[in-house]
PQR file of N, CA, C, O and H, with PARSE charges and radii, in Angstrom:
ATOM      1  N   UNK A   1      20.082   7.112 -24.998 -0.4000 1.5000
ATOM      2  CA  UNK A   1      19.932   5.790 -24.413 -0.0000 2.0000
ATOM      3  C   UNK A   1      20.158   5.889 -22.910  0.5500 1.7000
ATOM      4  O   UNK A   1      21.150   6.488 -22.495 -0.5500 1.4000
ATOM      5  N   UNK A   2      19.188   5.268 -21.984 -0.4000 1.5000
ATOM      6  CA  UNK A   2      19.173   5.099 -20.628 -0.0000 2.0000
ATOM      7  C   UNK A   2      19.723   4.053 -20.045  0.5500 1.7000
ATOM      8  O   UNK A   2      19.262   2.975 -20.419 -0.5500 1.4000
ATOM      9  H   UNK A   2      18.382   4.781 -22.321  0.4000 1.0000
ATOM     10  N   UNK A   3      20.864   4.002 -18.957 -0.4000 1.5000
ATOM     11  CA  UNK A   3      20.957   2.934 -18.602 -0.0000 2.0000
ATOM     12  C   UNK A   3      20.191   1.877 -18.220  0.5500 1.7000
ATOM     13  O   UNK A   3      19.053   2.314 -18.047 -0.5500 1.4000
ATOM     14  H   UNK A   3      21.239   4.878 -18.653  0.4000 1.0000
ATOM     15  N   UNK A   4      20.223   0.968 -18.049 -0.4000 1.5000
ATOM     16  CA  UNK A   4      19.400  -0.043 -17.148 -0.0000 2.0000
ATOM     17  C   UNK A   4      18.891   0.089 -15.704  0.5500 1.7000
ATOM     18  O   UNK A   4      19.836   0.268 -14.937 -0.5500 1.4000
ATOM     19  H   UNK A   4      21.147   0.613 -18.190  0.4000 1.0000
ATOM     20  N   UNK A   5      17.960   0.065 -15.227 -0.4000 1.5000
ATOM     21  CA  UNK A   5      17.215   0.145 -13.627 -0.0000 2.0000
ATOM     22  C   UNK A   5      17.890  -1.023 -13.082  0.5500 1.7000
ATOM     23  O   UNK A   5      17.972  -2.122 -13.630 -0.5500 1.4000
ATOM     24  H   UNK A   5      17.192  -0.081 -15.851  0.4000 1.0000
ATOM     25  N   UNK A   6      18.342  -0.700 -12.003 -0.4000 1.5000
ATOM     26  CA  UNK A   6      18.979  -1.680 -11.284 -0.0000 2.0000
ATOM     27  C   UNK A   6      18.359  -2.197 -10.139  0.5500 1.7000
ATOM     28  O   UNK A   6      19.331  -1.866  -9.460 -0.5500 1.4000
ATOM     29  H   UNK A   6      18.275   0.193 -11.558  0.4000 1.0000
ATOM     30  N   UNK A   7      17.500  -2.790  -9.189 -0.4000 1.5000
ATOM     31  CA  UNK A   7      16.158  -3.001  -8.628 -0.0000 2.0000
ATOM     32  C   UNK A   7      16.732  -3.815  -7.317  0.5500 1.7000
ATOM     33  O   UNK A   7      16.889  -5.035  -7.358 -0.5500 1.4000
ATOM     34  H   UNK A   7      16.710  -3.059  -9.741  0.4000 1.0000
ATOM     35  N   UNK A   8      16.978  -3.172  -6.362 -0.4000 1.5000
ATOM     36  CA  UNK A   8      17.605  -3.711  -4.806 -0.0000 2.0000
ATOM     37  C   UNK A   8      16.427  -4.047  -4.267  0.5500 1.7000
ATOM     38  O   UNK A   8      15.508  -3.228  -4.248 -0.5500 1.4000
ATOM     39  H   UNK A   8      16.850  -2.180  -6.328  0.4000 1.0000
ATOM     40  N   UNK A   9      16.280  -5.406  -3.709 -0.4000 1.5000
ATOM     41  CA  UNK A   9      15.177  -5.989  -3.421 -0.0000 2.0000
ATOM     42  C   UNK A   9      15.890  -6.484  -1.614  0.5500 1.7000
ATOM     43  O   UNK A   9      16.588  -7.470  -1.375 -0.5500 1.4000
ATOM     44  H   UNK A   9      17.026  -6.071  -3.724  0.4000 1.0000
ATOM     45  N   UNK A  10      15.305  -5.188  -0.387 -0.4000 1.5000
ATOM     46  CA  UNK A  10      15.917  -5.240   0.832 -0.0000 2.0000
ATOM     47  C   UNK A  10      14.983  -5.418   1.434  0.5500 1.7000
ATOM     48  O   UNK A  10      13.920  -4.913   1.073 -0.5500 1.4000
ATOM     49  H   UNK A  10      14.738  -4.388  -0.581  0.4000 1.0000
ATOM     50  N   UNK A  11      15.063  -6.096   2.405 -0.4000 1.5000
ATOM     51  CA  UNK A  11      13.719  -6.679   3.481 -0.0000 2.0000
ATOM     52  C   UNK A  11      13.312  -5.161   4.641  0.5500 1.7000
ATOM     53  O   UNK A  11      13.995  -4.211   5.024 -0.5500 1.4000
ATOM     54  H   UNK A  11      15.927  -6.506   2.698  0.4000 1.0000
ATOM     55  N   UNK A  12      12.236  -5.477   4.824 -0.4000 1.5000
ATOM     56  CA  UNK A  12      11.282  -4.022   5.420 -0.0000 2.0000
ATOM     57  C   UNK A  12      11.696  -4.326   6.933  0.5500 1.7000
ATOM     58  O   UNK A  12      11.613  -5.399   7.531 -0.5500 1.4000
ATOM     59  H   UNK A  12      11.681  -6.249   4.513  0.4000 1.0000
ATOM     60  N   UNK A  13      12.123  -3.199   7.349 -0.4000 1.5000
ATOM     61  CA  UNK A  13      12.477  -3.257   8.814 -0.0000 2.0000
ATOM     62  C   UNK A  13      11.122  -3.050   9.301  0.5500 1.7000
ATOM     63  O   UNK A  13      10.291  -2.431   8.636 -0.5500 1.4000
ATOM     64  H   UNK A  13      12.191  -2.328   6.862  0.4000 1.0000
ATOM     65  N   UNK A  14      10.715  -3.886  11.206 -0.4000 1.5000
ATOM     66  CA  UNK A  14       9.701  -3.428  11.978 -0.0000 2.0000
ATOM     67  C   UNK A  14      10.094  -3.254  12.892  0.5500 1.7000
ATOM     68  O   UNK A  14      10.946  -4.104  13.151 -0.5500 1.4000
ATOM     69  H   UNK A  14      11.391  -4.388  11.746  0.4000 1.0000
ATOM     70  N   UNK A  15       9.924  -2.355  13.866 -0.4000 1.5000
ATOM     71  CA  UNK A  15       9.713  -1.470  15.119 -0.0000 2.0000
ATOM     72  C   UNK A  15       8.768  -1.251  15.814  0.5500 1.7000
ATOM     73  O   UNK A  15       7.743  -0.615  15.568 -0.5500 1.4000
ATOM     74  H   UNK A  15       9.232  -1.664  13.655  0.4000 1.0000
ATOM     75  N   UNK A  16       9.155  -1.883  16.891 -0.4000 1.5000
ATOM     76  CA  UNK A  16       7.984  -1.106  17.906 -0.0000 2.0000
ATOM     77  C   UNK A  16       8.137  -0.232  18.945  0.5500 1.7000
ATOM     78  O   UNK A  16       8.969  -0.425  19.831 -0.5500 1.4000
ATOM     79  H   UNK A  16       9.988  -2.399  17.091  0.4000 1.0000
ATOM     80  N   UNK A  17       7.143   1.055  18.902 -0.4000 1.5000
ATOM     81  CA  UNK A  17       7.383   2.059  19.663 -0.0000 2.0000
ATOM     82  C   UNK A  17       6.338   2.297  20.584  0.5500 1.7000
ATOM     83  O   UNK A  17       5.182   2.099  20.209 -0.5500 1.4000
ATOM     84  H   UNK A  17       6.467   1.212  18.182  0.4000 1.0000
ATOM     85  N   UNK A  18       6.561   2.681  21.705 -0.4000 1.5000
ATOM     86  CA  UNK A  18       5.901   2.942  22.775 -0.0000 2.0000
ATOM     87  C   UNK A  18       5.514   4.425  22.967  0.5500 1.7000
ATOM     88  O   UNK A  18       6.027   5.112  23.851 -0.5500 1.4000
ATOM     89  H   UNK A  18       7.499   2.841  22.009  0.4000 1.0000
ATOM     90  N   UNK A  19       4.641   4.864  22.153 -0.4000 1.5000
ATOM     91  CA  UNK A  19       4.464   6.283  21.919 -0.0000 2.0000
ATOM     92  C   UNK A  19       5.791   7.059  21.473  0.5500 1.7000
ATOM     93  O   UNK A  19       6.913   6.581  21.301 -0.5500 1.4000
ATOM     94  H   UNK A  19       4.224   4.306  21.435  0.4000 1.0000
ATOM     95  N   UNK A  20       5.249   8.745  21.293 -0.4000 1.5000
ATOM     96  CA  UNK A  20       6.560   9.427  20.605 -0.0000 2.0000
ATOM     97  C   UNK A  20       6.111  10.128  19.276  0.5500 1.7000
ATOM     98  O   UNK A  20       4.964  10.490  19.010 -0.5500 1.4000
ATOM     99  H   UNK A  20       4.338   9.133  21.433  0.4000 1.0000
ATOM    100  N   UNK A  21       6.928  10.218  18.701 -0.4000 1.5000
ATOM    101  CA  UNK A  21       6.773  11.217  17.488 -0.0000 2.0000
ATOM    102  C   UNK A  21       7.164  10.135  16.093  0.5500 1.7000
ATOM    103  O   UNK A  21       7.863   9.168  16.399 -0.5500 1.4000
ATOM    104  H   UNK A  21       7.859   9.924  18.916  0.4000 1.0000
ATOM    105  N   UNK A  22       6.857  10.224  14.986 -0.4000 1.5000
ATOM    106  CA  UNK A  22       7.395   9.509  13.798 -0.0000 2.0000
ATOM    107  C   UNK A  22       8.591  10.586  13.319  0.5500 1.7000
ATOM    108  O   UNK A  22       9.499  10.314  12.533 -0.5500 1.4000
ATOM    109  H   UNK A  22       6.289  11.010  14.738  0.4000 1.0000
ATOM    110  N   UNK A  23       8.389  11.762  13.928 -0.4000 1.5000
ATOM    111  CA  UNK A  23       9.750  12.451  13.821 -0.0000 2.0000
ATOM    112  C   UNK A  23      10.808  11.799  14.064  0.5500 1.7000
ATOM    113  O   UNK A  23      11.700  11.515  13.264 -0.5500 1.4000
ATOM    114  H   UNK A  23       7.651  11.982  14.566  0.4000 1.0000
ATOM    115  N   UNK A  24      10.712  11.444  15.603 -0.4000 1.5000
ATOM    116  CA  UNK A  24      12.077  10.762  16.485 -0.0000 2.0000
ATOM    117  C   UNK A  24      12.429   9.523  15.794  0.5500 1.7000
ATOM    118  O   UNK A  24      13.546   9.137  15.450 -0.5500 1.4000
ATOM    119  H   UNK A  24       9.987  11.674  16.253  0.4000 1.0000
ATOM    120  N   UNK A  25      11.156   8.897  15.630 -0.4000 1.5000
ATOM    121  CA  UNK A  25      11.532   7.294  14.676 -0.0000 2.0000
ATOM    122  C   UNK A  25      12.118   7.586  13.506  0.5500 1.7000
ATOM    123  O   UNK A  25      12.855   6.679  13.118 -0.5500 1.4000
ATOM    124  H   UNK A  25      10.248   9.210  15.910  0.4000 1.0000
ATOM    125  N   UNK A  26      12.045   8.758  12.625 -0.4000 1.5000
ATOM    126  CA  UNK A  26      12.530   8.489  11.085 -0.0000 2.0000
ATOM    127  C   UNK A  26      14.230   9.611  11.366  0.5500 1.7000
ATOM    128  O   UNK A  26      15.104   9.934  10.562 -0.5500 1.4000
ATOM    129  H   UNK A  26      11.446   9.494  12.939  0.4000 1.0000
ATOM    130  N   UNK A  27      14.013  10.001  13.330 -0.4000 1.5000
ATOM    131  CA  UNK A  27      15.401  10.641  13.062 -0.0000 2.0000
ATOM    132  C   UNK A  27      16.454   9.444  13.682  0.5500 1.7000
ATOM    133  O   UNK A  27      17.671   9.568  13.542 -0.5500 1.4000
ATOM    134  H   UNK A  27      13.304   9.738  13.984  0.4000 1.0000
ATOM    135  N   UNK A  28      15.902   8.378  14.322 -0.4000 1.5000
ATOM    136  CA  UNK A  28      16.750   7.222  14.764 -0.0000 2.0000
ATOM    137  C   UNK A  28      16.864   6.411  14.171  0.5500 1.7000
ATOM    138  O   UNK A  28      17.633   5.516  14.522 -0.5500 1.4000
ATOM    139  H   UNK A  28      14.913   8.277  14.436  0.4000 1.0000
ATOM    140  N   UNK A  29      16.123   6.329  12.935 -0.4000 1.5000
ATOM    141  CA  UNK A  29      16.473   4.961  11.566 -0.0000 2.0000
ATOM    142  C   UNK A  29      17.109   5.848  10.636  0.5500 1.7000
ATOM    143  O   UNK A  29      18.114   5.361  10.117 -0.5500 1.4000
ATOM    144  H   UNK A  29      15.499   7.055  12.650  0.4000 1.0000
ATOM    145  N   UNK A  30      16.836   6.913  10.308 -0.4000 1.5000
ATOM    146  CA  UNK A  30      17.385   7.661   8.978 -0.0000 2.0000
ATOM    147  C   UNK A  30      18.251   8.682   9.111  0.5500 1.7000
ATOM    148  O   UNK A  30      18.777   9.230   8.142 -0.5500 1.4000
ATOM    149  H   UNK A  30      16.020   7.309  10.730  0.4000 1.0000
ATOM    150  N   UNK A  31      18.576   9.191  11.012 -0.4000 1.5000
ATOM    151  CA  UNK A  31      19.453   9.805  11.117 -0.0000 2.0000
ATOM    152  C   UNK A  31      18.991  11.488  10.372  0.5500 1.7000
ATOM    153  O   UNK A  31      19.821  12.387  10.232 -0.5500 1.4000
ATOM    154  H   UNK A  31      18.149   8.746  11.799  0.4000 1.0000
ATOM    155  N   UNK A  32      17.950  11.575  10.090 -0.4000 1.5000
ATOM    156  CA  UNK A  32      17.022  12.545   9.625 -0.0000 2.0000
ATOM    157  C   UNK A  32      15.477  12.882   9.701  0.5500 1.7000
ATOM    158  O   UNK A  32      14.745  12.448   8.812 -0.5500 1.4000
ATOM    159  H   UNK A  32      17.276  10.845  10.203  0.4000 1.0000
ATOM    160  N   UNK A  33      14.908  13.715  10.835 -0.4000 1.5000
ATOM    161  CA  UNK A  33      13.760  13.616  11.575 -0.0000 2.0000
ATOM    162  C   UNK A  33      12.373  14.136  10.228  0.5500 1.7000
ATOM    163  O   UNK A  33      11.174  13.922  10.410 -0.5500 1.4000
ATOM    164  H   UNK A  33      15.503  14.068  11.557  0.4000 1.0000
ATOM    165  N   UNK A  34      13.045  14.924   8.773 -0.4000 1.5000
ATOM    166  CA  UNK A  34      12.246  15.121   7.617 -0.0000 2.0000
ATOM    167  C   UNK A  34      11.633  14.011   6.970  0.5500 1.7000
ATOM    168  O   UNK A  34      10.507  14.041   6.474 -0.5500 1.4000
ATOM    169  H   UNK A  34      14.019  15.098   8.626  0.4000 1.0000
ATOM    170  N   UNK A  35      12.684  12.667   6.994 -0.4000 1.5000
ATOM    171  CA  UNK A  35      12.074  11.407   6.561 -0.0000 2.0000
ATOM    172  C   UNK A  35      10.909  11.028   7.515  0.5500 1.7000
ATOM    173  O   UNK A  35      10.859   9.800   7.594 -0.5500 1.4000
ATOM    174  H   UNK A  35      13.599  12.643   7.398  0.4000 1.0000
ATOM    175  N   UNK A  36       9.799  11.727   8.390 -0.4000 1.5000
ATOM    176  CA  UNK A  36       8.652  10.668   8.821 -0.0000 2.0000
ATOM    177  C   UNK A  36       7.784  10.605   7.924  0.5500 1.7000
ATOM    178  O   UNK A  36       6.747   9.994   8.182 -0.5500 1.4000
ATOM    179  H   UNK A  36       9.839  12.724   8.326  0.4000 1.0000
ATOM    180  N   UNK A  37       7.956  11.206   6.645 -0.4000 1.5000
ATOM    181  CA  UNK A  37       6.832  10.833   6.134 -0.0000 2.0000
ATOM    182  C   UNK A  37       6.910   9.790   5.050  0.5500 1.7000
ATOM    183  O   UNK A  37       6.072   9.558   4.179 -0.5500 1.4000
ATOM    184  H   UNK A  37       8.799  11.702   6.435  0.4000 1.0000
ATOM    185  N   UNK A  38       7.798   9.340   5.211 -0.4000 1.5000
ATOM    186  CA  UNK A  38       8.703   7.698   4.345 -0.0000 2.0000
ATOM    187  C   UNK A  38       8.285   6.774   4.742  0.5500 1.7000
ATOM    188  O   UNK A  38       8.019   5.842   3.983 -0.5500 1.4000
ATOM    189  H   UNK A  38       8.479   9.528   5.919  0.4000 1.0000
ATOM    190  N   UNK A  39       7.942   6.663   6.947 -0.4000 1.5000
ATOM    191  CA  UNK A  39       7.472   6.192   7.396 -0.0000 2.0000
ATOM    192  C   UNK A  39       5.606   6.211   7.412  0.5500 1.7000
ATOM    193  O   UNK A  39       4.901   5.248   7.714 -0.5500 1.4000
ATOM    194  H   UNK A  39       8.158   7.421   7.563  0.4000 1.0000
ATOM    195  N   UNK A  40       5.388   6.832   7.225 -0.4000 1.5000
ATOM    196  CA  UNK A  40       4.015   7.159   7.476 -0.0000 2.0000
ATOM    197  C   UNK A  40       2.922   6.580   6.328  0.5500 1.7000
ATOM    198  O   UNK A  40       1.839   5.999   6.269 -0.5500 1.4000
ATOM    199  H   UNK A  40       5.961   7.615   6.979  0.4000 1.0000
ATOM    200  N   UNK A  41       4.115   7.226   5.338 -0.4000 1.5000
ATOM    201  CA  UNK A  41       2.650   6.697   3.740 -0.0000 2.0000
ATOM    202  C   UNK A  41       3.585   4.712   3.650  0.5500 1.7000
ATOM    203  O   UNK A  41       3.306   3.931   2.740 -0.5500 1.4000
ATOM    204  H   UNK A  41       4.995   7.698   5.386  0.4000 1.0000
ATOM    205  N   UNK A  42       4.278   4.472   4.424 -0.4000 1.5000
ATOM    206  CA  UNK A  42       4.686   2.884   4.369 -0.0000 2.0000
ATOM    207  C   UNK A  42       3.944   2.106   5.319  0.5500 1.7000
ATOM    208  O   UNK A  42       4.021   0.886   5.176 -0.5500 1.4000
ATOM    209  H   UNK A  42       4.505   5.106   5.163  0.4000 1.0000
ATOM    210  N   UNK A  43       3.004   2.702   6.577 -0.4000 1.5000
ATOM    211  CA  UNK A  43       2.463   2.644   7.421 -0.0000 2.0000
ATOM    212  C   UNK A  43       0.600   2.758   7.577  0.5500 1.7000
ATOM    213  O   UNK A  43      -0.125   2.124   8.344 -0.5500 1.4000
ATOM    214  H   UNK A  43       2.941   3.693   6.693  0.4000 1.0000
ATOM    215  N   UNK A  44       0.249   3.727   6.621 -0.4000 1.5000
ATOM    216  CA  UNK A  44      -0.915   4.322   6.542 -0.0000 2.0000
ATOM    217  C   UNK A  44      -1.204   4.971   7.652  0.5500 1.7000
ATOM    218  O   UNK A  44      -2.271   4.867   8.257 -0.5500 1.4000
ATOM    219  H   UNK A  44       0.837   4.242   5.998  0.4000 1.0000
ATOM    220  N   UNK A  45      -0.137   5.765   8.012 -0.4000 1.5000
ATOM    221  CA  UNK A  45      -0.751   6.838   9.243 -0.0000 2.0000
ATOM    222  C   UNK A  45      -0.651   8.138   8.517  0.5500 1.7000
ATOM    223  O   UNK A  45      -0.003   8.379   7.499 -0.5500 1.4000
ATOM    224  H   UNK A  45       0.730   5.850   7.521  0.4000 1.0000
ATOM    225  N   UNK A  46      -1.580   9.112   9.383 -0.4000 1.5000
ATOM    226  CA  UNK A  46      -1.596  10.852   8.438 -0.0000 2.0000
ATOM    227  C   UNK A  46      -0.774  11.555  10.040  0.5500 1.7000
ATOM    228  O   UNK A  46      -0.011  12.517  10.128 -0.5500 1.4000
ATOM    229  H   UNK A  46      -2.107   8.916  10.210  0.4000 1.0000
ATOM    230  N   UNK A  47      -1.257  10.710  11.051 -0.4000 1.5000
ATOM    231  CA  UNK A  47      -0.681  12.217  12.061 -0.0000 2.0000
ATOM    232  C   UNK A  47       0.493  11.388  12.706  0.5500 1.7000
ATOM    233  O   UNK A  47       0.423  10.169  12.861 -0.5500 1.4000
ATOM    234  H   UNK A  47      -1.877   9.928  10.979  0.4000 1.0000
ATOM    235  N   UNK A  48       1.582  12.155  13.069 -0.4000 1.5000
ATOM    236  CA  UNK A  48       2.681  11.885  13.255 -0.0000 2.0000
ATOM    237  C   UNK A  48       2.850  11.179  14.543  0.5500 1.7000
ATOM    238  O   UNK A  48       3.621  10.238  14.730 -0.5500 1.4000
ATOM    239  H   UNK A  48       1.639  13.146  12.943  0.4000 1.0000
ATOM    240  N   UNK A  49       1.961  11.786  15.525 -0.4000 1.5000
ATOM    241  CA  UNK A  49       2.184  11.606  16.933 -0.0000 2.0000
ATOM    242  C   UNK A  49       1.452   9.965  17.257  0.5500 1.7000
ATOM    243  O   UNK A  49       0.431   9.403  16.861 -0.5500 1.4000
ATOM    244  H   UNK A  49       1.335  12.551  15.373  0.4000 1.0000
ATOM    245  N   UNK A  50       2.101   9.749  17.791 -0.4000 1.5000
ATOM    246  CA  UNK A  50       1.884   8.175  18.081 -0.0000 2.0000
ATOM    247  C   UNK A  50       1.515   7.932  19.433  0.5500 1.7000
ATOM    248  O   UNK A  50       2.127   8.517  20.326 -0.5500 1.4000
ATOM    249  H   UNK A  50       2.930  10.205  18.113  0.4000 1.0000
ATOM    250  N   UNK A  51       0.727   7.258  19.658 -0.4000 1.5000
ATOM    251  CA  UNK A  51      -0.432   7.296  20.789 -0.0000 2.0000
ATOM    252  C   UNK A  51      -0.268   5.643  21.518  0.5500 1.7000
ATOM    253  O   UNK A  51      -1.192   4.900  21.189 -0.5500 1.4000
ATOM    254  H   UNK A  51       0.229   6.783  18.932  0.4000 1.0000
ATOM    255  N   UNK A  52       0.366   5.263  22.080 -0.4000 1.5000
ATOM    256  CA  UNK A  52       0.353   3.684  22.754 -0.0000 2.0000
ATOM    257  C   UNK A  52       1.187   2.841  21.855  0.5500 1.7000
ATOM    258  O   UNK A  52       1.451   3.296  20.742 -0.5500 1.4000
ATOM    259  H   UNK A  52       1.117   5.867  22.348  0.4000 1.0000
ATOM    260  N   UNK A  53       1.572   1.836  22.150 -0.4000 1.5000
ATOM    261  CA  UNK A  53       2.482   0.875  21.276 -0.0000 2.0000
ATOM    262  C   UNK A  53       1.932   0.782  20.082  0.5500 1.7000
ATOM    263  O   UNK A  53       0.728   0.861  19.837 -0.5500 1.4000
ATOM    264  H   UNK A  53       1.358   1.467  23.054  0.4000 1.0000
ATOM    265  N   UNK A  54       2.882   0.597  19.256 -0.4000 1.5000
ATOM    266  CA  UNK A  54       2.436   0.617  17.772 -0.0000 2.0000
ATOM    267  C   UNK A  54       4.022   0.124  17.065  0.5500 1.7000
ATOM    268  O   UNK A  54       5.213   0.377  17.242 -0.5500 1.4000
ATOM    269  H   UNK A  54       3.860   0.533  19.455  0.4000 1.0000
ATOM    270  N   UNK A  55       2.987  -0.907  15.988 -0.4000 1.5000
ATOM    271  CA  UNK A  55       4.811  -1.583  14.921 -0.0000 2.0000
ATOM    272  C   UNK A  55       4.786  -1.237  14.200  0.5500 1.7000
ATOM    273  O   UNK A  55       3.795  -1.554  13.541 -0.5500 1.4000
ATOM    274  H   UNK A  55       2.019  -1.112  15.845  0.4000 1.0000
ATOM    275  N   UNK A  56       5.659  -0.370  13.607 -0.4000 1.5000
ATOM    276  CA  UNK A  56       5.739   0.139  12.286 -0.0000 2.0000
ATOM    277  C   UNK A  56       6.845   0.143  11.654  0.5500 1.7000
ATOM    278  O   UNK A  56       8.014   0.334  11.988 -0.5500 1.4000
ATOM    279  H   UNK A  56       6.463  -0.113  14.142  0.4000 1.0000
ATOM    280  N   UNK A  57       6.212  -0.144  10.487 -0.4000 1.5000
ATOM    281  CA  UNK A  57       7.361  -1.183   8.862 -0.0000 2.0000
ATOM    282  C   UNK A  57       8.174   0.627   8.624  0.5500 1.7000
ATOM    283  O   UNK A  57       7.676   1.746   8.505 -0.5500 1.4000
ATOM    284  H   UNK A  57       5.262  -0.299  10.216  0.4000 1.0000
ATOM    285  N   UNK A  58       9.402   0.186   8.643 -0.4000 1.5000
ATOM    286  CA  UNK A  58      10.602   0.798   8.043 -0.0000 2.0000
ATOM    287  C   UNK A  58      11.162   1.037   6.996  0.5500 1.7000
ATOM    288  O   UNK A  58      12.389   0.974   7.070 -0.5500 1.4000
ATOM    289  H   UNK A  58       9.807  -0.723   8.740  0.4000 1.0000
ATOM    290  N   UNK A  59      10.725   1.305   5.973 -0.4000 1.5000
ATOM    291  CA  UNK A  59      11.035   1.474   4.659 -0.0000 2.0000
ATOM    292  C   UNK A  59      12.618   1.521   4.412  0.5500 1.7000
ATOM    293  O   UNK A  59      13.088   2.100   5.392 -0.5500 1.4000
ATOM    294  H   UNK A  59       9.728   1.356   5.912  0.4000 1.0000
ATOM    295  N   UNK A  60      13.747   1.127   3.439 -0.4000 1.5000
ATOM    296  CA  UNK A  60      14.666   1.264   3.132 -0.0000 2.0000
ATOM    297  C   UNK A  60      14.947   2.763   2.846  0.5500 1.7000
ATOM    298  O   UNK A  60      14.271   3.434   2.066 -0.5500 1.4000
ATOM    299  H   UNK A  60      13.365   0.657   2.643  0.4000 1.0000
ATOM    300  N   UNK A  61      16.058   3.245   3.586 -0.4000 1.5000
ATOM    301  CA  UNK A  61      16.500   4.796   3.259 -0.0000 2.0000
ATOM    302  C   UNK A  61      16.409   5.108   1.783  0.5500 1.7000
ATOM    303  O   UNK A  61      16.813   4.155   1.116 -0.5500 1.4000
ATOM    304  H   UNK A  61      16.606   2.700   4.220  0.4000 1.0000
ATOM    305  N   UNK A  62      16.003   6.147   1.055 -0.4000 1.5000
ATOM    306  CA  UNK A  62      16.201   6.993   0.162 -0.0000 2.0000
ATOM    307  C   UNK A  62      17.777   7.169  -0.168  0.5500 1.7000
ATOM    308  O   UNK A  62      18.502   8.067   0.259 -0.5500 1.4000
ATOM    309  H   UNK A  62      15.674   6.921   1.597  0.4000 1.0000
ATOM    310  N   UNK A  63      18.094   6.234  -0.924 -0.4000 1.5000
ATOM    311  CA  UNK A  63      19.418   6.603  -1.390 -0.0000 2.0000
ATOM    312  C   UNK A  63      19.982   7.901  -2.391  0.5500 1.7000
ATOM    313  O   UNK A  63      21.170   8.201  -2.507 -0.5500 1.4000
ATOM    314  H   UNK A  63      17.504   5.504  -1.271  0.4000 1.0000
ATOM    315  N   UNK A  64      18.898   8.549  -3.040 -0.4000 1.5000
ATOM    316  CA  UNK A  64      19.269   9.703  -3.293 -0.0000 2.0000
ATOM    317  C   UNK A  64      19.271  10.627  -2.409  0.5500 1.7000
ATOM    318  O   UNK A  64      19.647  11.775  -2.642 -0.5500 1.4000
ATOM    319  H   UNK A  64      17.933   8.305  -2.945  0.4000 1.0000
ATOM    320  N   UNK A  65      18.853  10.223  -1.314 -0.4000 1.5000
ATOM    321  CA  UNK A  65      19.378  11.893  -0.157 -0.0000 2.0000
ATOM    322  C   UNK A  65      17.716  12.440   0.002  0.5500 1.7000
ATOM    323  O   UNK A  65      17.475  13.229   0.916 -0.5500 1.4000
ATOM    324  H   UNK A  65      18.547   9.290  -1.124  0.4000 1.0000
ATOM    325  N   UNK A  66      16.737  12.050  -0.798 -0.4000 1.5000
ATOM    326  CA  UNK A  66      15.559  12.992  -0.667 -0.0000 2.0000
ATOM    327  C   UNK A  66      14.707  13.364   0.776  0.5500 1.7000
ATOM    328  O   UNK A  66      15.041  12.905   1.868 -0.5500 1.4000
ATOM    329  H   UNK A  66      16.933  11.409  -1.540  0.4000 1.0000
ATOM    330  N   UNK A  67      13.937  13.972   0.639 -0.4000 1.5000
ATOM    331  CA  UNK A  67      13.493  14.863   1.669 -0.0000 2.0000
ATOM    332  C   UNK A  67      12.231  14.186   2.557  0.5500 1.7000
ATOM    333  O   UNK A  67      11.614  14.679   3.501 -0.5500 1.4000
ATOM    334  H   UNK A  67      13.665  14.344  -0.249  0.4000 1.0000
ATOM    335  N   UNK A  68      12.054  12.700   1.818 -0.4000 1.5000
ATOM    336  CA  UNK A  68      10.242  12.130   2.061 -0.0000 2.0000
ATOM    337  C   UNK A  68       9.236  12.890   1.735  0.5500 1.7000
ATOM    338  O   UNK A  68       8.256  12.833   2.476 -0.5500 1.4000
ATOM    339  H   UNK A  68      12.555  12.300   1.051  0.4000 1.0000
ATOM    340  N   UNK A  69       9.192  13.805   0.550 -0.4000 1.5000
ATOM    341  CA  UNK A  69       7.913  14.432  -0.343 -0.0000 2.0000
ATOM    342  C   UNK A  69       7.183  15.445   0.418  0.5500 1.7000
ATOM    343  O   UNK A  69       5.966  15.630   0.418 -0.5500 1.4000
ATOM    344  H   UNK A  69       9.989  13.851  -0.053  0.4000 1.0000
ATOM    345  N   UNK A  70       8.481  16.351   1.353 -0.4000 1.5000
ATOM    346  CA  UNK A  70       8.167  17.109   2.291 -0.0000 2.0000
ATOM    347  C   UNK A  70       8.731  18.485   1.428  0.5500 1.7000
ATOM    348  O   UNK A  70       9.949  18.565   1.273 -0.5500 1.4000
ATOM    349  H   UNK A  70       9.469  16.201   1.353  0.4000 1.0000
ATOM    350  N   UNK A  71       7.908  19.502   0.899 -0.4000 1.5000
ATOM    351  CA  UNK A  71       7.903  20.641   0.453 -0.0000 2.0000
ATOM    352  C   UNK A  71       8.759  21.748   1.537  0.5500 1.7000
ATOM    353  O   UNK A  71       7.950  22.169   2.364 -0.5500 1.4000
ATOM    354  H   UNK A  71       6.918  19.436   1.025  0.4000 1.0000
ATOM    355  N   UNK A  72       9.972  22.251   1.730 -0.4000 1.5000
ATOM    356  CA  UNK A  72      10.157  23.131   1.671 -0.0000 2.0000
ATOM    357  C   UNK A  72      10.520  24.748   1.036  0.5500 1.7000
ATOM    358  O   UNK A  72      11.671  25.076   0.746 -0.5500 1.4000
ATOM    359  H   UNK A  72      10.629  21.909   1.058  0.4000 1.0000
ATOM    360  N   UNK A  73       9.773  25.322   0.943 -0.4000 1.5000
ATOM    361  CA  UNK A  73       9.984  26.889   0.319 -0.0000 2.0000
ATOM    362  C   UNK A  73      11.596  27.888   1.039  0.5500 1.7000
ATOM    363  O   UNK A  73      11.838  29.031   0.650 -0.5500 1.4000
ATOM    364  H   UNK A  73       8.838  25.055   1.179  0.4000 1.0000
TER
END
């Protein structure tokens, strides 16, 4: 028997950045520069580098600690 899903319903942070990396953004919200891609598929961007002002939605941290679906070997 599985416990019950417990379902935290937290409002989406927005930001706006004036060029830069989604590195730097997911290492100044998440305190971890591996999470940009948490930001990115919440965003619909593929390349990291950010080109002129741009707002982009903040996804709630990964409370298990994970990596943002970033493969390291």
């Amino acid at each position: 028997m599985t416990a019950p899903r417990t379902v935290i319903n937290r409002p989406l942070k927005s930001v706006e950045v004036y060029g830069g990396t989604l590195f730097a953004v997911a290492a100044q919200e998440y305190g971890d520069a591996t999470q940009w891609n948490r930001i990115a598929r919440a965003n619909g961007i593929v390349d990291p580098w950010l080109l002129g002002p741009t707002k982009l939605v903040i996804p709630p941290a990964d409370p298990s600690g994970g990596n943002g679906g970033i493969y390291t070997p």
